[in-house]
C-alpha positions in Angstrom: 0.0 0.0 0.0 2.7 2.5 0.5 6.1 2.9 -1.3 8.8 4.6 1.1 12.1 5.2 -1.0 14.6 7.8 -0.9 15.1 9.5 -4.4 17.2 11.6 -6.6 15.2 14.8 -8.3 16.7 17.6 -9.5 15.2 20.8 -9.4 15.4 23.8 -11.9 17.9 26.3 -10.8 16.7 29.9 -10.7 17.5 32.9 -13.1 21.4 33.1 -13.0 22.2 30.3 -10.2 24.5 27.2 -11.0 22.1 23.9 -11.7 24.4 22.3 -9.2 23.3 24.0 -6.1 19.7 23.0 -6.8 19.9 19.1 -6.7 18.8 17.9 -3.3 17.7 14.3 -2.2 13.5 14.7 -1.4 12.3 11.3 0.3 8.5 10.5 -1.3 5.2 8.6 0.0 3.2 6.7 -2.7 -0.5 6.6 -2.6 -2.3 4.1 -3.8 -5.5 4.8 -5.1 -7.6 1.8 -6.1 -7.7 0.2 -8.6 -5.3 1.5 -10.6 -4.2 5.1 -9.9 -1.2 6.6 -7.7 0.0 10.1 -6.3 3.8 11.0 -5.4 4.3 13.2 -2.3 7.9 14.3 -2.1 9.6 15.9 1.3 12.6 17.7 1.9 13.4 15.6 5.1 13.1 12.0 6.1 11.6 13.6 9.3 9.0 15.2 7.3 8.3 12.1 5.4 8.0 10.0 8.7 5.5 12.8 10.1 3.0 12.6 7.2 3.4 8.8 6.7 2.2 7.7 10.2 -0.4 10.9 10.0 -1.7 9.5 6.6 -1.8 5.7 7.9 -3.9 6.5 10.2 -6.6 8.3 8.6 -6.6 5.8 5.5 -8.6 3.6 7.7 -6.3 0.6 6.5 -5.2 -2.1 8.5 -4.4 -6.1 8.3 -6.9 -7.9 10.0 -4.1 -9.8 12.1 -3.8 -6.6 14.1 -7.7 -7.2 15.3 -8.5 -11.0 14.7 -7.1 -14.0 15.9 -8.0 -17.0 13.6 -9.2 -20.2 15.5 -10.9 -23.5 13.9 -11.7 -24.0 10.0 -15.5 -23.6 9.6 -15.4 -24.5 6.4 -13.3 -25.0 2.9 -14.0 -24.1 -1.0 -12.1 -23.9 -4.2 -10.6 -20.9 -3.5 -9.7 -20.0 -0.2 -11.5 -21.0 3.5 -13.4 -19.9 6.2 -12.2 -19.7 10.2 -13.5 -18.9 12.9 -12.2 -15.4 13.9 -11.9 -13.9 17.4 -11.9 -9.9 17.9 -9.0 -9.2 20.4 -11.0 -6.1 22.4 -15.1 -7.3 22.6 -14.1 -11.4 22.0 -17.0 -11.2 19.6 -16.6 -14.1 17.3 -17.2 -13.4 13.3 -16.7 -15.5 10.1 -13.3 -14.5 8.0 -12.8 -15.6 4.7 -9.7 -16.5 3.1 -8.7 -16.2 -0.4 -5.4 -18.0 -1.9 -4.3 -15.7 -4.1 
């Protein structure tokens, strides 16, 4: 879902400056926009970068459902995938997760 690698861009140089003093390292975050579209945001610092990853994480309302289920007994099996028994880690309410092999 995200892409966090430092990168090499080279910006214009102003009216009469040398190109040289212009090129900087910028550190980007990728976001994914289903199904098939993207955005670049670059940052001057990794610190920046950081900042507005863990700030945009969280509002994306995305997370892997390890980090809320724990998977018990197999409740049932199809061609594609299988269903357990999943258990919510805060109520302990118990719901139906479907796998898919991929």
């Amino acid at each position: 879902m995200h892409c966090l690698v430092g990168v090499f861009i080279q910006e214009l140089a102003r009216e009469g400056e040398d190109p040289d003093t212009e090129t900087r390292n910028m550190w980007p975050i990728k976001i994914i926009i289903p199904p098939c579209k993207s955005r670049m945001i670059y940052f001057k610092t990794v610190q920046q970068q950081r900042e507005w990853y863990l700030e945009l994480k969280g509002r994306a309302l995305t997370s892997n459902v390890n980090e809320h289920y724990t998977f018990a007994e197999i409740l049932g099996q199809g061609q594609f995938g299988e269903v357990r028994r999943g258990v919510h880690f805060r109520s302990g309410t118990s719901v139906a997760i479907k796998t898919i092999s991929k």
